[in-house]
MIVO-371392 format. One record per residue (C-alpha): residue in one letter; x, y, z. Coordinates in steps of 0.001 Angstrom, whole numbers, plus 500000, padded with zeros to 6 digits. Layout:
aa; east; north; up
a; X; Y; Z;
...
REM end
This chain:
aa; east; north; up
x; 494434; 495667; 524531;
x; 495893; 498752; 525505;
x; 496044; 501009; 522277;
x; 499422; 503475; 521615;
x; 499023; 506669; 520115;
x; 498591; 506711; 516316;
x; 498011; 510636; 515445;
x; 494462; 511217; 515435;
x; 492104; 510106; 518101;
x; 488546; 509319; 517468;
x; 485668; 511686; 518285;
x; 483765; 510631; 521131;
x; 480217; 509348; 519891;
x; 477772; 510668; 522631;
x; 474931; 507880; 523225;
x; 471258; 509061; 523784;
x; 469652; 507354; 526587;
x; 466965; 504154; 524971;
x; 464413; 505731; 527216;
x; 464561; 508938; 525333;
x; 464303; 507231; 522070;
x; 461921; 505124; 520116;
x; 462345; 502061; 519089;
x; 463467; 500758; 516003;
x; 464621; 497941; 513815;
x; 468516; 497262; 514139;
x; 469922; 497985; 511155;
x; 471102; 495067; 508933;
x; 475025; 494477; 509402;
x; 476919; 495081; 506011;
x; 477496; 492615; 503647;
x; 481264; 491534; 504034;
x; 482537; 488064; 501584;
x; 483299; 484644; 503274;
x; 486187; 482927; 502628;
x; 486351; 481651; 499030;
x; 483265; 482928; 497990;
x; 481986; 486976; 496853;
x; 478159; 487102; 496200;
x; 477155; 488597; 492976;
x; 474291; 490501; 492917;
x; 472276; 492071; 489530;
x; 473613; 495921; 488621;
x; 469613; 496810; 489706;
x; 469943; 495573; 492751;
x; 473007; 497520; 493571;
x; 471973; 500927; 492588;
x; 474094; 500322; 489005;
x; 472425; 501025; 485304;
x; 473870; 497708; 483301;
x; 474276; 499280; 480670;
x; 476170; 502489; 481939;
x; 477998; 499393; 483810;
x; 479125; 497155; 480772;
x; 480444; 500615; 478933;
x; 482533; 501109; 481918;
x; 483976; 497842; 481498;
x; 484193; 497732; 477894;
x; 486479; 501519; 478616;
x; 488867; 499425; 480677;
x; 488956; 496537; 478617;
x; 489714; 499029; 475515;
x; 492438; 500632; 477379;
x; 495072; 498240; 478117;
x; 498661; 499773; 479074;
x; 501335; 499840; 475892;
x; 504013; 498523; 478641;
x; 505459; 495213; 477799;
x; 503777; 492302; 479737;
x; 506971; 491125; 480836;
x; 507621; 493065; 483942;
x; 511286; 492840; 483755;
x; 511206; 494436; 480541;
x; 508840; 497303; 481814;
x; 510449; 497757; 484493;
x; 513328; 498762; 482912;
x; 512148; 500628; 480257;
x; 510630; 502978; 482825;
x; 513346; 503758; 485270;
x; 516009; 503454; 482367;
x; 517413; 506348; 483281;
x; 518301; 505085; 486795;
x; 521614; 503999; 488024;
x; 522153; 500676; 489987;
x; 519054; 499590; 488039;
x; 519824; 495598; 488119;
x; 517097; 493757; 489675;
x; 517533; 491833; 492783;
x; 513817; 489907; 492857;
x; 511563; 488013; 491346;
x; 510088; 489385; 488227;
x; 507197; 487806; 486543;
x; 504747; 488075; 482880;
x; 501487; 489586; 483400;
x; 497991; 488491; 481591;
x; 495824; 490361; 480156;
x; 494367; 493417; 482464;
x; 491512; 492196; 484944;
x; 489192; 494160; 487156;
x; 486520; 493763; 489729;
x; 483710; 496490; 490863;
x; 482382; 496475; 494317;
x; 478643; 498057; 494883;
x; 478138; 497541; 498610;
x; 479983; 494925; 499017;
x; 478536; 492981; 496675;
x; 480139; 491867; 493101;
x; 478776; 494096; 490668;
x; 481251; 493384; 487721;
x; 484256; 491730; 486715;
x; 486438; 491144; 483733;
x; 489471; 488917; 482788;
x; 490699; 486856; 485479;
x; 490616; 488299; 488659;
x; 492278; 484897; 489798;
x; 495392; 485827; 488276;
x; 498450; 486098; 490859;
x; 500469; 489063; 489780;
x; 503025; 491839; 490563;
x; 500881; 494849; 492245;
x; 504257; 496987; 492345;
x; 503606; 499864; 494785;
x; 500394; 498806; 496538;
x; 502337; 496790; 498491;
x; 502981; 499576; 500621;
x; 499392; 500120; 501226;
x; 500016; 496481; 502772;
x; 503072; 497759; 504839;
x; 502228; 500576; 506259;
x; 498867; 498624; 507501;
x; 501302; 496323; 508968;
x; 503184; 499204; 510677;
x; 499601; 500200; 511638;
x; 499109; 497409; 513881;
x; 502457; 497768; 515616;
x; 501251; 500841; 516686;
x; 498159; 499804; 517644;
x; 499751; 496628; 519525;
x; 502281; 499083; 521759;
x; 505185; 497728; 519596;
x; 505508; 501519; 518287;
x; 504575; 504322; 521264;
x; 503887; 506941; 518647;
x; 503914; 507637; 514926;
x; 505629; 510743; 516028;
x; 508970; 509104; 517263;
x; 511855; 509364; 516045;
x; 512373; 505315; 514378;
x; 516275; 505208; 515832;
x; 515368; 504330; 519605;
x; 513178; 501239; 518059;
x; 516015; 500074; 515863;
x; 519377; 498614; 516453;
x; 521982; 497505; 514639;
x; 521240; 494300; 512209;
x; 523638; 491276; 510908;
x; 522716; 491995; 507074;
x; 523567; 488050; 505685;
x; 524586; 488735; 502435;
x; 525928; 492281; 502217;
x; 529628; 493283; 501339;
x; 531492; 492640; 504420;
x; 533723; 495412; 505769;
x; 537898; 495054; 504850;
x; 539382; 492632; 507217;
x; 536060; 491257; 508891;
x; 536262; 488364; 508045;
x; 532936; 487929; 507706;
x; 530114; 486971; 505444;
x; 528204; 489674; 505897;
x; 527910; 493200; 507658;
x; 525719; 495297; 510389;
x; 523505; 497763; 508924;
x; 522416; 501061; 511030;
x; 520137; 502584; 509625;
x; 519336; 505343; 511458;
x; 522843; 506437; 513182;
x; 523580; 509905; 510877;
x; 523007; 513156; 512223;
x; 520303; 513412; 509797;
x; 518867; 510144; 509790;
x; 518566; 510272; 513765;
x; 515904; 513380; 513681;
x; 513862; 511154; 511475;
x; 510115; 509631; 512441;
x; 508149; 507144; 511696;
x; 505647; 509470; 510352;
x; 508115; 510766; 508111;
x; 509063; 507031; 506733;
x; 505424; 506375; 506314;
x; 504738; 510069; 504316;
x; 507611; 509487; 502338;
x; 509077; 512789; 503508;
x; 511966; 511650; 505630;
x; 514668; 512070; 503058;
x; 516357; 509223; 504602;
x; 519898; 508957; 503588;
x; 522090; 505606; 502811;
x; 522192; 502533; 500802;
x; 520166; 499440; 501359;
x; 520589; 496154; 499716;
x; 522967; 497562; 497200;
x; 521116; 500571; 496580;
x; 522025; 504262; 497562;
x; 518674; 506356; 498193;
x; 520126; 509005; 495344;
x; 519947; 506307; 492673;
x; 516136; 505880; 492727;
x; 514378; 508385; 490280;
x; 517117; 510826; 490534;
x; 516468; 514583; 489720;
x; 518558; 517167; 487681;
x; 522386; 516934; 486611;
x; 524190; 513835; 487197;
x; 526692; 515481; 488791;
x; 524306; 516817; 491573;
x; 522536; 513779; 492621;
x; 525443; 512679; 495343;
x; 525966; 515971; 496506;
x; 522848; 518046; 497067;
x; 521506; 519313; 500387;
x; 519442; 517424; 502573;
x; 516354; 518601; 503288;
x; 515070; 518629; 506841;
x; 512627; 515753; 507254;
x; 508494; 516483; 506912;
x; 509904; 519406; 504466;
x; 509569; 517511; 500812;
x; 508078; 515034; 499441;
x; 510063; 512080; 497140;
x; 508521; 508995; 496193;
x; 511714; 506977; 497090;
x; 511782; 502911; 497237;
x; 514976; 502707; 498926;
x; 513502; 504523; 502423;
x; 510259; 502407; 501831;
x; 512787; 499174; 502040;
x; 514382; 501084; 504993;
x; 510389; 501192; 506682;
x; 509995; 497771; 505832;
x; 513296; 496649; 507693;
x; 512533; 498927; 510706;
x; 508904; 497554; 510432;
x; 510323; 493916; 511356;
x; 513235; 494450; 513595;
x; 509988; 495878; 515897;
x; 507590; 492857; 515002;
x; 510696; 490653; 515408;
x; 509288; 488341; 512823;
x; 508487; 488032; 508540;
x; 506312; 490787; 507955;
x; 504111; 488533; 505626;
x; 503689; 486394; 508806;
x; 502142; 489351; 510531;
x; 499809; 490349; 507396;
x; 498734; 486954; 506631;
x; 497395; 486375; 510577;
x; 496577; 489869; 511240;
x; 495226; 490748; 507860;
x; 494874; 488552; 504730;
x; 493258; 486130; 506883;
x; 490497; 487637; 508728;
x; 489327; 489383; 505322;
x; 489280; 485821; 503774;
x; 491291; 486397; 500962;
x; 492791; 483682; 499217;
x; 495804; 481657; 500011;
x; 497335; 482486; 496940;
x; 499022; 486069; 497683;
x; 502992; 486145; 498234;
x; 505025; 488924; 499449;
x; 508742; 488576; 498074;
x; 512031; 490470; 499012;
x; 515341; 490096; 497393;
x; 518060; 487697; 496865;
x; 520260; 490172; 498901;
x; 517954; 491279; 501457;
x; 518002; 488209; 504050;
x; 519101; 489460; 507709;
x; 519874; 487654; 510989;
x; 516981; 487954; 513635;
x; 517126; 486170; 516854;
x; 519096; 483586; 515434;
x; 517061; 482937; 512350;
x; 517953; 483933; 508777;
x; 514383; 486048; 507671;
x; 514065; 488046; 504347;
x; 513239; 491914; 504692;
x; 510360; 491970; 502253;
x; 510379; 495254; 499488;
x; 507573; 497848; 499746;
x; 507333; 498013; 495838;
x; 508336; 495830; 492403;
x; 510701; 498778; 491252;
x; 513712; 496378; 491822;
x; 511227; 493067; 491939;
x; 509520; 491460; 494359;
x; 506659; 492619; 496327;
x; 503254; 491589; 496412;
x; 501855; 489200; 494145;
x; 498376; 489266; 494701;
x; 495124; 488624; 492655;
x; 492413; 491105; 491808;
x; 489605; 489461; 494008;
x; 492184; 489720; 497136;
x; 492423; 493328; 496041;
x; 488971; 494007; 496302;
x; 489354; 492546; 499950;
x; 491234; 494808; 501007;
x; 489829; 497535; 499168;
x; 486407; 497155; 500826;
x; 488574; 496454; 504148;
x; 490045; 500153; 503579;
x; 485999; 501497; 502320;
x; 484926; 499846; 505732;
x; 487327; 502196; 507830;
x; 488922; 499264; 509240;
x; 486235; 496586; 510065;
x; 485686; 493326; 508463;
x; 482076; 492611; 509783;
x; 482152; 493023; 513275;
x; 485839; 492429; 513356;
x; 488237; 495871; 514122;
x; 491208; 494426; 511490;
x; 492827; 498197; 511242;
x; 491837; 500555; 513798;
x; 489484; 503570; 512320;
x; 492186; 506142; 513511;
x; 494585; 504297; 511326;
x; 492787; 504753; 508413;
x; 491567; 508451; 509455;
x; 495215; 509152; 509897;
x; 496363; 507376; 506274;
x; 493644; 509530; 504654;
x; 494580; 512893; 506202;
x; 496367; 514639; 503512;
x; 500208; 515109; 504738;
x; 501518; 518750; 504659;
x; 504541; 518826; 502240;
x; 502131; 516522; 499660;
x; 498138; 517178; 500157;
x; 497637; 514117; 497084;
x; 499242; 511846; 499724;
x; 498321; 510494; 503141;
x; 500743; 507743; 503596;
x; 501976; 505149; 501670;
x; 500256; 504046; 499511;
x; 497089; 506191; 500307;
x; 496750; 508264; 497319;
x; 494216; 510865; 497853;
x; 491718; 512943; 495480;
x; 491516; 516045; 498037;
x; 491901; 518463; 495253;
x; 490670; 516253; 492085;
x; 493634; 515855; 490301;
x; 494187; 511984; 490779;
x; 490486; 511787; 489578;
x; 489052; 514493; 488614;
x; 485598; 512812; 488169;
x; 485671; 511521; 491065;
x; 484332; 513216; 494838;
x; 487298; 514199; 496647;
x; 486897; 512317; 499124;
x; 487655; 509193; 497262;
x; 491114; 507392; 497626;
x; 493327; 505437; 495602;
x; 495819; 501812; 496533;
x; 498223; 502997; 493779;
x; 500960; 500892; 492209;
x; 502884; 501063; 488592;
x; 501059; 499045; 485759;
x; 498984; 500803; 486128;
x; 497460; 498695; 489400;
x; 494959; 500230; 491559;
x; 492165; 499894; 494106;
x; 489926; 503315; 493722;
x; 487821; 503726; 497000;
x; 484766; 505526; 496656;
x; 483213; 505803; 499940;
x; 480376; 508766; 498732;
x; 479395; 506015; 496409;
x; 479921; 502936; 498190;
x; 482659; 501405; 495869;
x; 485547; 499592; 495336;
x; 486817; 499577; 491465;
x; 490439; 497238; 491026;
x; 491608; 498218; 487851;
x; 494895; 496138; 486640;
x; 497299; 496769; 483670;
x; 495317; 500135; 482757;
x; 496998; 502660; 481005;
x; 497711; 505515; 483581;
x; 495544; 508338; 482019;
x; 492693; 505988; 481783;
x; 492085; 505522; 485043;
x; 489987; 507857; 485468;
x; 487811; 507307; 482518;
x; 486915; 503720; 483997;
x; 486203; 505745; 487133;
x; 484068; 507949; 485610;
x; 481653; 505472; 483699;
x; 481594; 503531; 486830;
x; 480308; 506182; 488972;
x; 477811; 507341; 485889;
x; 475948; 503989; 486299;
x; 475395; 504850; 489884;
x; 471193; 505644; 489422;
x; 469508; 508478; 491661;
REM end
């Protein structure tokens, strides 16, 4: 399969001749999960103090987020200040907060029910931009560095206000026709420095977490794309619309064959867009999916399925002997981007300068999503900690007893 450039290409691995070597025992292929079943192995066994282990567990436990359960309700609590706030997907009740810690791939802990299907907000975009991963890698997308317009035309939006006089039930969307929106790359969409301007599916990009003086937020300069960083979910919903007019079919078709399924996770995961956000596509009405749960929607997902792709993202890629993501992908979603060094790409939050963790190596990485939801990556100690319904400045406490019961 011919492979398109992504950004970085892999070192050459020079291979010393057998002759010149001797012998030895192939080393043991790591541990990856079957379908519908995780081993659990003793914390001993693992390199993990039990004790130091349960005290980690009994910190996350302790620190449940204050948010209202209902998601709804903490949703708009939090981004109360935003215009056009009205939801447009589904919205659901959490459970109590669950968790799951991964010592070599094995099950080391767990607590609550990491069965539970729930809202993971914003690491769904850890799932899209994987998905946009593998159009790269499949030739679908040249380049990471060009511009998204030439990919993307015009699209039959099914439920959006029609134009005067159209006649219509609906309206073309081009997303990418503005002077400013034409300079803009994929790259920039995935970095979330594009400053993409518009609206999409009833929602102008200067409504979501607007800055300063009311009166500035419609009329401020745009700034020249790769320049600043804005965590934005209207330009993620505009990456997740680009990302299917190129696959040219549901994005959670392409993660469930491409992804979800060869890492055996569970059939229970959905991926949701909004009531507004159905398009036409070679004659077939298919829902652009949302990158987040700001407005609803997105991935609903259990904790064990987190894990899976936690350990997929600790694994550079592999799943066994299986190449899932390619190892440049994840090199490249790791590399911290210039306007935001915390930030590789959505939603690869990074620890390069130990402020997301601070007791954690800074090499570790972070699926991040509101909740607090997240999948901490700890590849200098071979873990993978979900944490779900945390409260924010916890996280790294849980982090930090976890990594203490790591033994010498």
């Amino acid at each position: 399969m011919r492979r398109a450039t992504i950004v970085l290409a892999c070192s050459a691995v020079a291979l010393a001749s057998a002759s010149a070597q001797p012998r030895r025992a192939a080393t043991p292929a790591a541990y990856v999960p079957l379908a519908g079943s995780w081993e659990s192995r003793p914390a001993a066994q693992l390199g993990l103090d039990q004790a130091r282990l349960d005290s980690a567990v009994a910190f996350a436990i302790a620190n449940e987020t204050k948010a209202p359960r209902d998601q709804f309700e903490s949703n708009s609590i939090g981004f109360s200040r935003e215009p056009y706030g009205e939801p447009l997907g589904p919205f659901a009740t959490r459970g109590p907060m669950s968790g799951v810690v991964i010592r070599h791939g094995y099950v080391a802990a767990t607590w609550g029910d990491p069965t539970a299907v729930e809202m993971t907000h914003s690491v769904t975009k850890s799932l899209l931009s994987s998905v946009v991963g593998l159009a790269v890698a499949k030739g679908l997308i040249r380049s990471v560095n060009d511009t998204v317009r030439p990919y993307i035309g015009p699209v039959y939006a099914l439920n959006a206000a029609p134009a005067p006089g159209s006649g219509t039930g609906g309206a073309f969307l081009d997303l990418f026709s503005s002077p400013h929106n034409r300079t803009i790359t994929w790259n920039h969409l995935l970095q979330q420095n594009s400053d993409w301007e518009g609206t999409l599916w009833d929602k102008p990009d200067w409504a979501d977490r607007p800055e300063g003086a009311a009166d500035t937020w419609r009329t401020r300069a745009r700034n020249a794309p790769g320049t600043v960083y804005k965590y934005n979910d209207v330009r993620v919903n505009a990456l997740a619309l680009a990302a299917l007019m190129v696959w040219r079919r549901p994005l959670p078709d392409v993660a469930k064959e491409l992804i979800m399924d060869p890492i055996g996770a569970s059939p229970t995961w959905r991926w949701y867009g909004y009531r507004n956000s159905w398009v036409l596509l070679d004659g077939k009405a298919v829902q652009s999916v949302s990158g987040g749960g700001h407005w609803g929607g997105g991935l609903y997902i259990s904790a064990w399925d987190m894990a899976r792709f936690g350990l997929l993202s600790l694994r550079k890629g592999k799943w066994g002997d299986r190449e899932v993501l390619p190892a440049s992908w994840v090199e490249y979603a790791t590399t911290p981007s210039k306007p935001n060094a915390g930030y590789g790409i959505m939603n690869w939050f990074l620890n390069v300068d130990g402020k997301l963790l601070p007791s954690a190596p800074r090499t570790a990485f972070v699926h991040l999503g509101n909740g607090t939801n997240a999948i901490v990556v700890d590849p200098e100690h071979d873990l993978v900690i979900v944490v779900r319904w945390i409260s924010n400045n916890q996280l790294d406490g849980v982090v930090k007893r976890v990594i203490a019961a790591v033994t010498p």
